[in-house]
N, C-alpha and C positions, 0 to 999 in steps of 0.2 A: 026057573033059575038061570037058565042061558040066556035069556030076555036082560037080567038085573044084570048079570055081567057085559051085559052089551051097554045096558045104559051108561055102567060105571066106565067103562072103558071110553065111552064117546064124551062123558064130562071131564073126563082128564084129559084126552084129547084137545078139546074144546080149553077148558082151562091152559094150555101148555105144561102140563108135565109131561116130561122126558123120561119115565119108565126107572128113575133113580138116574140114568145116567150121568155123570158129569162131563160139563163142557171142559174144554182147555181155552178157558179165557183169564188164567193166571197171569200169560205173560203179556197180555195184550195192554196197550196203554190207553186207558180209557180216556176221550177230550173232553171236557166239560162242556155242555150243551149251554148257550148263551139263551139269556130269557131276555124280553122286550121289557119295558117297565111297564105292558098291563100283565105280566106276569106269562108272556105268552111263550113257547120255546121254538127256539130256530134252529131249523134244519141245517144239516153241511150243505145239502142241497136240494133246490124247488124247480122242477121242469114242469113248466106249463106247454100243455098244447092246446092250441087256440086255431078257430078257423076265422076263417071271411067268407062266409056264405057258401061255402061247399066242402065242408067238414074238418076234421084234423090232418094231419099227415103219418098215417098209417106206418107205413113206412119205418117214419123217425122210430114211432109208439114200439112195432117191431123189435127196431134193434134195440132201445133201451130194454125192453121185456128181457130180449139174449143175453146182455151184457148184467143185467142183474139175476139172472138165472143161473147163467156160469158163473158168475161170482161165490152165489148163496148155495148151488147143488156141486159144484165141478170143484172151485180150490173151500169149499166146506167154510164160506165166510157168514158173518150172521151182520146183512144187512137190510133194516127195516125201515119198508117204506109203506106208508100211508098216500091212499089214492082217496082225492076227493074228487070227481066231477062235478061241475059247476054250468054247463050249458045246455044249449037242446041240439048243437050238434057234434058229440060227443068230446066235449072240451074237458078237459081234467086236469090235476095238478098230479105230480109223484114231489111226494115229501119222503126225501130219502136223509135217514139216519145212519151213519157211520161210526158211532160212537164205539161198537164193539168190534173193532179191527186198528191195527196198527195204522198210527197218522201215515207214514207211509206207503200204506195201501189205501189210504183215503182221498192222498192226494192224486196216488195212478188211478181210480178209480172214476173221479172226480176227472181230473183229464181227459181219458177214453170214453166218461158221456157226451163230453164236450167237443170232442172230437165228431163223433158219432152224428152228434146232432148238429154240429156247425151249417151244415150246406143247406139245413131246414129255414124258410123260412115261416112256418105255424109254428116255433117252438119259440119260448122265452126261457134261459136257464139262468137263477140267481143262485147265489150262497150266502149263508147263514141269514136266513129269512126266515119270518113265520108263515105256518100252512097257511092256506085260506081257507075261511069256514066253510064249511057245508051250508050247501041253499038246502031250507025245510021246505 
């Protein structure tokens, strides 16, 4: 019996249910996510880290981790980002979605990456971009 309950607990997990609870995303302004015409959807924002022969810049990777940690754990914001790595020495993309927080918290947000990451030269930051695919 404690086995079944364990499972069911780990698929709603796994699924994202919230235990019933509801969010307070009533007041929030939601911005409509732009699509490319192959139907693909662009992010607010796409940080690429990219190396030249001797890997990414840890560092940058770092503080964007903090800066989206304190966002999504400390002021309780719900920002989803999608990581594709795409290299063999740990290059990857953060496809960050902003769509459920207030434009004005999207655009300080969006700022304070940019800021963050300016002095990097491994990093490429666009907006409203689509992800890049996953290498199979």
């Amino acid at each position: 019996m404690e086995s079944i309950i364990r499972t069911i607990a780990l698929a709603m997990l796994m699924a994202g249910v919230n235990g019933g609870c509801k969010t307070a995303e009533k007041n929030v302004t939601s911005t409509q996510q732009q699509e490319t015409p192959s139907g693909e959807k662009k992010y607010h924002l796409v940080v690429s880290f990219f190396s030249v022969a001797y890997g990414i810049d840890h560092k940058a990777k770092a503080a964007l981790d903090n800066l989206i940690t304190e966002d999504t754990t400390t002021h309780k914001r719900k920002i989803v980002v999608e990581k594709t790595p795409w290299g063999r020495e740990g290059e990857i993309d953060y496809c960050i979605d902003l769509q459920y927080v207030e434009k004005k918290i999207q655009t300080e947000f969006i700022n304070k990456a940019k800021s963050l990451l300016s002095s990097s030269n491994l990093v490429h930051i666009k907006e409203n971009e689509p992800c890049r695919k996953p290498i199979r």
